[in-house]
Every structure is written in structure tokens, then in C-alpha cells.
C-alpha positions as CSV (number, residue, x, y, z in Angstrom):
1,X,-40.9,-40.0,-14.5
2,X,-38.3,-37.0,-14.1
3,X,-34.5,-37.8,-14.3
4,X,-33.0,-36.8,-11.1
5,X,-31.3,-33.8,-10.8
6,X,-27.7,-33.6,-10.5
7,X,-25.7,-32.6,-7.9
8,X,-25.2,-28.3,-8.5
9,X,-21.5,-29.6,-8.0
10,X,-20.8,-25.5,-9.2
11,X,-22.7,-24.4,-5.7
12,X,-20.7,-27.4,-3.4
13,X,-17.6,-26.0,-4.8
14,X,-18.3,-22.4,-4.7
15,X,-19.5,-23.1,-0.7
16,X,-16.0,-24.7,-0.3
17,X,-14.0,-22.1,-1.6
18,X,-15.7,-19.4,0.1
19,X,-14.8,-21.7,3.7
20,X,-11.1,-22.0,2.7
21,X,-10.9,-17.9,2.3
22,X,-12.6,-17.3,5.0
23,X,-10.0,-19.4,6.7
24,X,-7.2,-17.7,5.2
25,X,-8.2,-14.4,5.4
26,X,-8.6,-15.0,9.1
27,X,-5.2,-16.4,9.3
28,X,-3.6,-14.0,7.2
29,X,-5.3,-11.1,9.1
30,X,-3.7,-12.4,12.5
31,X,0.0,-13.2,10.3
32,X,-0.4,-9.5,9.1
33,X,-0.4,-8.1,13.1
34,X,2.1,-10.7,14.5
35,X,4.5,-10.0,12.3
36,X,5.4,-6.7,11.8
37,X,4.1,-6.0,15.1
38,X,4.7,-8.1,17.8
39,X,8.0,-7.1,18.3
40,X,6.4,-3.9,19.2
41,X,4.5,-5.3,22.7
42,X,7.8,-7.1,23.4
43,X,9.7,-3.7,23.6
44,X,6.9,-2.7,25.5
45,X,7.2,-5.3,27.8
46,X,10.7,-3.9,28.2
47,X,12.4,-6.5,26.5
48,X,15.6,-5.6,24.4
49,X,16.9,-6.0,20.6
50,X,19.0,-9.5,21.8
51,X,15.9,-11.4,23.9
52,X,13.4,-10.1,21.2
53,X,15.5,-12.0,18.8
54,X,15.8,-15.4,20.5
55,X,12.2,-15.2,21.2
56,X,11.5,-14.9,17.4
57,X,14.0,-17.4,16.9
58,X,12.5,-19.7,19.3
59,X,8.5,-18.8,17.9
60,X,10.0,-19.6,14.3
61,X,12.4,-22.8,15.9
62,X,9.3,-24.8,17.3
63,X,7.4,-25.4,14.0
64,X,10.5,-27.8,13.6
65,X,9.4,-29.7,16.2
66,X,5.5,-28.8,16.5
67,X,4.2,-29.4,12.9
68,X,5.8,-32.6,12.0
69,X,4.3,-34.2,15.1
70,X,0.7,-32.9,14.7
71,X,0.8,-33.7,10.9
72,X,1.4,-37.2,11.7
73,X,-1.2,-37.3,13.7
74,X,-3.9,-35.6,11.5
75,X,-2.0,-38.6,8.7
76,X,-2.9,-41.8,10.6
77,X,-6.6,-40.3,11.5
78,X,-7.2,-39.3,8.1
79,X,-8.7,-35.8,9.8
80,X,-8.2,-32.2,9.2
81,X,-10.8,-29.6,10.6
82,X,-11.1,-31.6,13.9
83,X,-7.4,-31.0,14.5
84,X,-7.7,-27.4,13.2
85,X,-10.0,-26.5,15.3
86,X,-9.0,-28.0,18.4
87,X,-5.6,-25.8,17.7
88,X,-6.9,-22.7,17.3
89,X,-8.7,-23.0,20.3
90,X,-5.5,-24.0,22.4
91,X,-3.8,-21.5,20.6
92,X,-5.8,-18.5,21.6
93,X,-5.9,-20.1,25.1
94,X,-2.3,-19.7,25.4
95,X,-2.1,-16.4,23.8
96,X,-4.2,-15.4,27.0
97,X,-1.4,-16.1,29.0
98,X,0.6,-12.9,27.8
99,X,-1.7,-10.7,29.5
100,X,-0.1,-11.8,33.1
101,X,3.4,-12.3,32.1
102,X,6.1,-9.5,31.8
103,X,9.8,-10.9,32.2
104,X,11.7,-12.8,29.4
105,X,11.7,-16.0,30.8
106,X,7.6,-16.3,31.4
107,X,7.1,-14.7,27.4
108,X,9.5,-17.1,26.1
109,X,7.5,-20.1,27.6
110,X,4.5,-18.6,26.8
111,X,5.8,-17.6,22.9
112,X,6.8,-21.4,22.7
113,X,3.6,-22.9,23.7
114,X,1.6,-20.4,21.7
115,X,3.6,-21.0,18.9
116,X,3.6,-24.8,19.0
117,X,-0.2,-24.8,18.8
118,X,0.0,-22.1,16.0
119,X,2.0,-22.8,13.3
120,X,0.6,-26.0,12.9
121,X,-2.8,-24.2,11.6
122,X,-1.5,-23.0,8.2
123,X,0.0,-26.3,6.8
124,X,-2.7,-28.3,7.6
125,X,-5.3,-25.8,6.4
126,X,-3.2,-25.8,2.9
127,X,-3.6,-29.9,3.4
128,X,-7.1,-29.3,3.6
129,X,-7.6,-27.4,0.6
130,X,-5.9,-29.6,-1.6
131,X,-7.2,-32.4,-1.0
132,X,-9.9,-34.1,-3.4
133,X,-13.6,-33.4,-2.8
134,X,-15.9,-36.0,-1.6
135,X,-18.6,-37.2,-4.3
136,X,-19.6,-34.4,-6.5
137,X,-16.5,-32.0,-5.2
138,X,-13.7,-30.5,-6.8
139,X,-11.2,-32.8,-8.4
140,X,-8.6,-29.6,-7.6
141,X,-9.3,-26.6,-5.8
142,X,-7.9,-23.1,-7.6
143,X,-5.8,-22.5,-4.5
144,X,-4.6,-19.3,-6.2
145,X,-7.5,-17.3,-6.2
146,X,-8.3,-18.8,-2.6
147,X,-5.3,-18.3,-1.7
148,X,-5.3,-14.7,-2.6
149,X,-7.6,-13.4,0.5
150,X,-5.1,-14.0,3.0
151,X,-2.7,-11.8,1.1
152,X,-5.6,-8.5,0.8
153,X,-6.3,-9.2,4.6
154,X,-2.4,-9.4,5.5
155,X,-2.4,-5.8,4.0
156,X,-5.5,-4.5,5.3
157,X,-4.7,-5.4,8.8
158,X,-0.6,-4.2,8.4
159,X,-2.2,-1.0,7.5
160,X,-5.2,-0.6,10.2
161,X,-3.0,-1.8,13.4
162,X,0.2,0.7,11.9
163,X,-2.3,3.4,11.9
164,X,-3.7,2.4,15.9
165,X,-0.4,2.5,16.7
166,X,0.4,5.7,15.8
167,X,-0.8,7.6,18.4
168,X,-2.0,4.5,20.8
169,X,-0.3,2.1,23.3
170,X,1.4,-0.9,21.9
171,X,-1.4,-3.0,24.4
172,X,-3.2,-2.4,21.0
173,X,-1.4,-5.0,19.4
174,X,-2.2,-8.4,21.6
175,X,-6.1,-7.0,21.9
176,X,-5.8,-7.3,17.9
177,X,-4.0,-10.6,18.1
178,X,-6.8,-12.0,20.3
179,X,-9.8,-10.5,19.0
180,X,-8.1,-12.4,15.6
181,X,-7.8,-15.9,17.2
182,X,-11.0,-15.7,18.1
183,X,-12.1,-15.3,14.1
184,X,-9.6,-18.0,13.6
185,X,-11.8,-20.8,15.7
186,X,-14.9,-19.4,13.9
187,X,-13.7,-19.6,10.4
188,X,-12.6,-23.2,11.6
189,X,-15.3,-24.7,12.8
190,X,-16.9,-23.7,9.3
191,X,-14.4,-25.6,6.9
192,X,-15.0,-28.6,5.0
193,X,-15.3,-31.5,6.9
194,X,-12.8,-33.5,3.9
195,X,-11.5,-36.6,4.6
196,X,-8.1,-37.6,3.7
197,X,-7.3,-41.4,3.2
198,X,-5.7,-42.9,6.5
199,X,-2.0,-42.9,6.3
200,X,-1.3,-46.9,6.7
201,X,3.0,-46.6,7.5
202,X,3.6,-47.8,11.0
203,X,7.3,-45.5,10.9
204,X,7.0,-41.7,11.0
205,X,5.1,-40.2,8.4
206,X,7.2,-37.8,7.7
207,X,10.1,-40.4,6.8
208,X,7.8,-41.8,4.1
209,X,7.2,-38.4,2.6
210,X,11.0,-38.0,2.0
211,X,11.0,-41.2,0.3
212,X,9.2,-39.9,-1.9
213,X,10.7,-39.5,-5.6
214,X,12.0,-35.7,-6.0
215,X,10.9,-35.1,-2.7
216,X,14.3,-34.0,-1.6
217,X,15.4,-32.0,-4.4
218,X,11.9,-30.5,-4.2
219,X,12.9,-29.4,-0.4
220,X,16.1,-28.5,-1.3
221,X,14.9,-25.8,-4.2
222,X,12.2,-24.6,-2.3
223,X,14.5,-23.6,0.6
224,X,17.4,-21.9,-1.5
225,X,14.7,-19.8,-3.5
226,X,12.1,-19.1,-0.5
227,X,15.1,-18.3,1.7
228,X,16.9,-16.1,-0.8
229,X,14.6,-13.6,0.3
230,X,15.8,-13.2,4.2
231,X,17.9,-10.3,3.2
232,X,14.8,-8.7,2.1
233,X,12.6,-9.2,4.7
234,X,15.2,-8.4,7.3
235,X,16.8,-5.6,6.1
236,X,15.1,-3.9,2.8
237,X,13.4,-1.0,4.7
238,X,16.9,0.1,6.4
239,X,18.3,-0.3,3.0
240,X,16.2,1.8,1.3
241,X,15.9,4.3,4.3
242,X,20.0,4.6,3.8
243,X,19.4,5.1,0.0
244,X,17.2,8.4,1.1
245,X,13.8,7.0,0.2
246,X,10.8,8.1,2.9
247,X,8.9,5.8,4.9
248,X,5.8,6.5,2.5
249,X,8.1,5.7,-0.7
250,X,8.7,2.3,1.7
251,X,5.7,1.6,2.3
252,X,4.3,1.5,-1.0
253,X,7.1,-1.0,-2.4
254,X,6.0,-3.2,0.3
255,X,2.2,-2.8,-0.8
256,X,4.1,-3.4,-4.4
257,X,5.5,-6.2,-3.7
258,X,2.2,-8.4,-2.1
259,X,-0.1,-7.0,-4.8
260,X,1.8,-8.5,-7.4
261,X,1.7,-11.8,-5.4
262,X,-2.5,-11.5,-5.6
263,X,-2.3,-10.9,-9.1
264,X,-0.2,-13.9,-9.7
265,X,-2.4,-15.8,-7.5
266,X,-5.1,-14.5,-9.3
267,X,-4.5,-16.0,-12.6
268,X,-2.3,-19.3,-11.1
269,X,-4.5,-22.2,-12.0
270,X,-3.8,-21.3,-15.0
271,X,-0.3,-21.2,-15.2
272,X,-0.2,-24.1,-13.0
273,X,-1.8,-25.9,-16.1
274,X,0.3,-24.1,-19.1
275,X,3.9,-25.1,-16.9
276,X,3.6,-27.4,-14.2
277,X,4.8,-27.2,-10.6
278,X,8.4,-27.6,-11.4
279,X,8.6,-25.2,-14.0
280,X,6.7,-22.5,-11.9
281,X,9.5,-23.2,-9.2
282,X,12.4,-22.9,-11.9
283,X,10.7,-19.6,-12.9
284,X,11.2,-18.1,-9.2
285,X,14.3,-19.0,-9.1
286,X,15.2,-17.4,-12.3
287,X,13.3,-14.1,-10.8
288,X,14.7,-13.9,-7.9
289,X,18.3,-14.3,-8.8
290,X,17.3,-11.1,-11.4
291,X,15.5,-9.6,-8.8
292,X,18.0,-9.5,-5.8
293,X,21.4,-8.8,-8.1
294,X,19.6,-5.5,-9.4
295,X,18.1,-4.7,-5.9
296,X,21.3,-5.1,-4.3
297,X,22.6,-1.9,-6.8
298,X,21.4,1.8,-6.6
299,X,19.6,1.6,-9.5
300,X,17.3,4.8,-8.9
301,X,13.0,4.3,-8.2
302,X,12.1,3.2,-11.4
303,X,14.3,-0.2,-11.7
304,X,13.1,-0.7,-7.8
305,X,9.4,-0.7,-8.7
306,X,10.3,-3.2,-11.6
307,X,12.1,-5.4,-9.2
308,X,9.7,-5.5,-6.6
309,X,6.8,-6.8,-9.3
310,X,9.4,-10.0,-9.7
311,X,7.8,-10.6,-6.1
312,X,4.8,-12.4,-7.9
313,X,7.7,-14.8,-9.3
314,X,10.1,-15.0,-6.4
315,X,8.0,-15.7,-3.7
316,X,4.3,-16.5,-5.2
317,X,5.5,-19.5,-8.5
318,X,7.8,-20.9,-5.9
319,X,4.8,-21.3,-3.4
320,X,2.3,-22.2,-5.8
321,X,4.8,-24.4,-7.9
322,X,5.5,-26.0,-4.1
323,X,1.4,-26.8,-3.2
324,X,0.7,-28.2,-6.2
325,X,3.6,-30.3,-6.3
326,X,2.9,-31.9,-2.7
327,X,-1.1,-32.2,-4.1
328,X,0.5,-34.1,-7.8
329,X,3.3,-36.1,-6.4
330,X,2.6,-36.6,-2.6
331,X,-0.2,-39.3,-1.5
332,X,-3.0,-37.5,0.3
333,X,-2.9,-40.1,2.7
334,X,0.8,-38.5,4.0
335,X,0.1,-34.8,2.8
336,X,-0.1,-33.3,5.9
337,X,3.4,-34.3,6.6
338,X,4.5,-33.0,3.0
339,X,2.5,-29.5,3.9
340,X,4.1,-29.6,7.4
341,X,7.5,-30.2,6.5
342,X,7.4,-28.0,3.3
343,X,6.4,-25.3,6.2
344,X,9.1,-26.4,8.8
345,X,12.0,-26.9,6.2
346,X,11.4,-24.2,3.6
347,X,10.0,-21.4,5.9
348,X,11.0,-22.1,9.4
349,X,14.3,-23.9,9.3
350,X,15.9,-22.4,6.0
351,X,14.7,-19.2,6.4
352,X,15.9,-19.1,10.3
353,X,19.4,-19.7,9.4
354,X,19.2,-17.8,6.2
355,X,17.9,-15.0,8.6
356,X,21.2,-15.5,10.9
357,X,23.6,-15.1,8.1
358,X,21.9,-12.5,6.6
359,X,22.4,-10.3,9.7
360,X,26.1,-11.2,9.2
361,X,26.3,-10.3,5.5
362,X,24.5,-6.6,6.0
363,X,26.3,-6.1,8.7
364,X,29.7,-6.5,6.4
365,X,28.7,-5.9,2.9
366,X,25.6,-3.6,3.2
367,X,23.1,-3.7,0.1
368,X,26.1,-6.1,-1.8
369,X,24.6,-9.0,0.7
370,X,21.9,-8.9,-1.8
371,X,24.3,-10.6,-4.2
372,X,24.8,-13.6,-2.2
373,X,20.4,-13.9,-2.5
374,X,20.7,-13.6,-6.2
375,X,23.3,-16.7,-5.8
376,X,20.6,-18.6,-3.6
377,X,17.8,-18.1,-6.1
378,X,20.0,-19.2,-9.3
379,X,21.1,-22.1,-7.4
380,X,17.0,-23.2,-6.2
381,X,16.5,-22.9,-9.8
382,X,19.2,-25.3,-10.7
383,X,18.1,-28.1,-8.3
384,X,14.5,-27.1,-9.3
385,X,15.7,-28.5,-12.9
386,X,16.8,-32.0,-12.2
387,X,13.1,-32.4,-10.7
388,X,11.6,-31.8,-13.9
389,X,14.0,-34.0,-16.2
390,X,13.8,-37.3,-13.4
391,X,10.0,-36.5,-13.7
392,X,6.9,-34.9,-15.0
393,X,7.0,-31.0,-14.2
């Protein structure tokens, strides 16, 4: 008789990981339009600067609400992908409603709905693909170099939809979003069908996440570092257009900036195993307070394209630090809550009112508002600290 053959555990886990980038890609493609450019169709719409902004805010303002409750319920069933999917599918259902509504009031219902069933996707994807494998799966996925697809796609479709746009009608823009969404409930239906341990807590799952130990502090650091880079986001181009750099010049320190977040996730496993979580989240806070107190001076090209490489430590350790640290510390039984609030906290809530008062600080202290990031960072860094000394890093 023949031993049996193992299970080729190297082909189950290659299949897996090949799912999850699919999914990110697809999601990442669809960030890569919305973003930049669906403030675009709003003007279009004939919309101006003050209702574009409280229907961002409002887009960015429901995850509070949205991905708490929808986390809670993917805890107590124990299910991902079913939930996934059944979002992306309402959420390109209500993205067709834009196509019949052209007055602020309908677009802001229609953003709020759309969004509600949208930014739920992305945490509990990142759930998904940490959880363990089933028999004869991965005890950890690399999320780094999973991770990195949505980041090349984000580019790639930044890049093709400015270039439609250059000579087309904004329209462009929600045909690309759509034609997206539909990817999105493809690449869906097509990830792993893991199942996480049923959350047993009868209270609010998200309640017993923040009981966690260094859950908190782990929030708090998170926020400060991730939100440090409002200023940035909001502002660098019409810095650096009033420091006399050209649109191309621009563009590339953008490109910069996310290619050195792919290397990083490129080679993060690795780190992840040399430092820890806490540690990689102390490291962006330590590069980001370097990074915005030089940005913030007119320190000539050269120093710039330095600076924007710290974006691999800024924004990609703190994020990597921050999903491995829900995976080690957080049950997987609650970690759709901890991925949920990690995304409504950190990027939603922080970086909304970060966004706010950034606005204010340009407005008074031009490219010195940079200073008060470099502040935010240092302090993330701090708090970042105390979770490594009450606990393994």
C-alpha cells in the first residue's frame, strides 16, 4: 500500500491568495476612480465647492454608523463572503440610482445609501484575509504582498480615467465606477468561503473589542499617525503648485509616494516577523513626524523625493503594523468589529476631523500647517510605545 498523499497545502494557499488580490485589485481599481474623481461628476452635476464637501463628508461620515453594524453581524454568524457579496451587489444597485438624480438633496441620499453598503466591503475583506485557513490552509496570510495589487490597480486606474477625462465628459467617470462594481461582485463571489468562529457576547461586538487589552491605545496611535497625513492629501498638490512645480513634477511624487508603499508591502511579512506590529506602528510614527516637518519647508526637489519615499513608513508600517495587530491580539471571533472600527475610527472619523482642521490650518499657516502633522505623527508614535511595554509588540 501507498501512503496517502498530502494535501499540496502550497497550491490551497497560492489559490487563496490569488482570490484575495483579485478582490483587492477590484476594490482598489474602483477606490482609485471614486476618489480623485468623483468630485468631478458632482461639479458636473452642477453642484458647488460647499455641497461637494458635505456630501464627501457625509460619504466618509456613514462608515461610522454603517460598518460597525454590519461587522456585528458578519461576528455573531461567523460569515464573511456571504455578507460581502450580498453588499457589493446592493452597492452597485444603489450606485444605479445616480444616473436619475441631479439636485443635491436626491445625490446626498443616494451618496449615503451607496456609501453605507460600500465601505463596509473593505474591512470585512481585510477580516477575511486574516483569518486562519481551514484544515491544510495558511496559519497567516502575507497580506503585504496581497495587499500590494490594490495599490498597482489604484494607480493604473488614477491614470487611465485622468487621461478619458482629458478630452471626454465627466459621464466617463460613474460608467467607470459601475462597470467596476460589477468586477467587485465577481471577484466576490470568488473568495474563500473561511469561516470565522461565532462571536458568543450577547452586548455589541464592538464593545468587547475595545475591551480588549491595548486596544485603545492601539486606536488612539493609529488615528494620530494615519490622520497626520490629512494635510497631505488635502492640500499637497496646491502646495507644491504654489512652490512652482508643474502638474507632471506632481504627478510623479504622487506615483512616488504609492510605489514605495508596494515595495514596503512587498517585503512586509518579513518585517512583520523581525519587529512586530507595535514596533512597525512606532516606526510610522517616527517617519511621518520626519517626513511632514521637512515637507512643510521649501527644501528644493531632491529633499521632496526623499520625503515622499517615508510614505512606505507613514502610511504602509502603520497599516500593516495595524492588521496584524487586530489578527495577534484581537479574537477572530470579534475581528470584523476590530477591522470595522480600525476603518471607522482611524480612517473615517479621525481623518474627517483631521480633514476639517486641516482646511483651517492651510488656510492660516500655508505649508507651516505641515508642522502641526509632524506633531500628530510624534505623538501616534508615543502612544504607539506604551502598547509595546504593557505587551508583546
Amino acid at each position: 500500500m501507498h501512503d496517502p498523499v498530502p494535501p499540496d497545502n502550497t497550491r490551497d494557499n497560492t489559490r487563496t491568495a490569488l482570490r484575495l488580490a483579485f478582490f483587492y485589485g477590484a476594490v482598489f481599481a474602483t477606490i482609485g476612480v471614486l476618489m480623485p474623481f468623483w468630485p468631478v461628476w458632482l461639479a458636473a452635476k452642477g453642484l458647488g465647492p460647499t455641497e461637494i464637501g458635505v456630501i464627501i463628508a457625509a460619504s466618509v461620515g456613514i462608515k461610522v454608523i454603517s460598518n460597525p453594524l454590519i461587522a456585528h453581524i458578519a461576528d455573531r454568524r461567523g460569515q464573511r463572503r456571504p455578507i460581502i457579496v450580498a453588499l457589493a451587489m446592493l452597492a452597485f444597485a444603489s450606485f444605479t440610482l445616480y444616473a436619475g438624480t441631479d439636485h443635491f438633496w436626491p445625490i446626498l441620499l443616494v451618496s449615503i445609501l451607496f456609501f453605507a453598503f460600500w465601505s463596509p466591503i473593505m474591512p470585512l475583506g481585510e477580516s477575511l484575509a486574516m483569518l486562519p485557513g481551514q484544515e491544510g490552509g495558511p496559519k497567516e496570510l502575507d497580506y503585504g504582498r496581497v495587499r500590494l495589487w490594490g495599490s498597482l490597480t489604484f494607480i493604473a486606474t488614477v491614470v487611465g480615467t485622468g487621461y478619458l477625462l482629458t478630452d471626454g465628459s465627466a459621464d466617463i467617470v460613474y460608467w467607470i465606477v459601475l462597470c467596476l462594481l460589477a468586477m467587485v461582485i465577481a471577484v466576490t463571489l470568488a473568495l474563500p468561503a473561511t469561516q470565522a468562529p461565532v462571536a458568543s457576547e450577547t452586548r455589541f461586538a464592538a464593545f468587547a473589542v475595545l475591551h480588549e487589552p491595548q486596544f485603545g491605545l492601539f486606536l488612539i496611535a493609529t488615528a494620530l499617525i494615519q490622520a497626520s497625513h490629512s494635510v497631505y492629501y488635502g492640500f499637497g498638490t496646491l502646495n507644491w503648485k504654489a512652490q512652482g512645480y508643474s502638474e507632471t513634477v506632481i504627478g510623479l511624487l504622487w506615483a512616488e509616494g504609492v510605489i514605495a508603499e508596494i515595495i514596503l508591502f512587498a517585503f512586509g511579512v518579513r518585517l512583520v516577523r523581525r519587529f512586530g506590529p507595535a514596533k512597525l506602528i512606532v516606526l510610522g510614527g517616527v517617519a511621518g513626524a520626519v517626513r511632514w516637518s521637512v515637507t512643510g519647508t521649501a527644501g528644493g526637489l531632491e529633499v521632496l523625493i526623499v520625503m515622499q519615499a517615508l510614505h512606505a513608513f507613514s502610511f504602509s508600517a502603520t497599516h500593516l503594523g495595524a492588521i496584524y495587530f487586530i489578527s495577534r491580539r484581537v479574537p477572530h471571533a470579534v475581528s470584523a468589529s476590530a477591522q470595522s472600527l480600525y476603518s471607522a475610527v482611524v480612517m473615517g472619523l479621525a481623518m474627517g476631523v483631521a480633514m476639517l482642521a486641516s482646511g483651517k490650518l492651510y488656510g492660516l499657516y500655508g505649508p507651516a500647517a505641515y508642522q502641526s502633522m509632524a506633531v500628530m505623527a510624534a505623538l501616534g508614535g508615543f502612544v504607539a510605545v506604551f502598547i509595546i511595554r504593557r505587551g508583546k509588540g
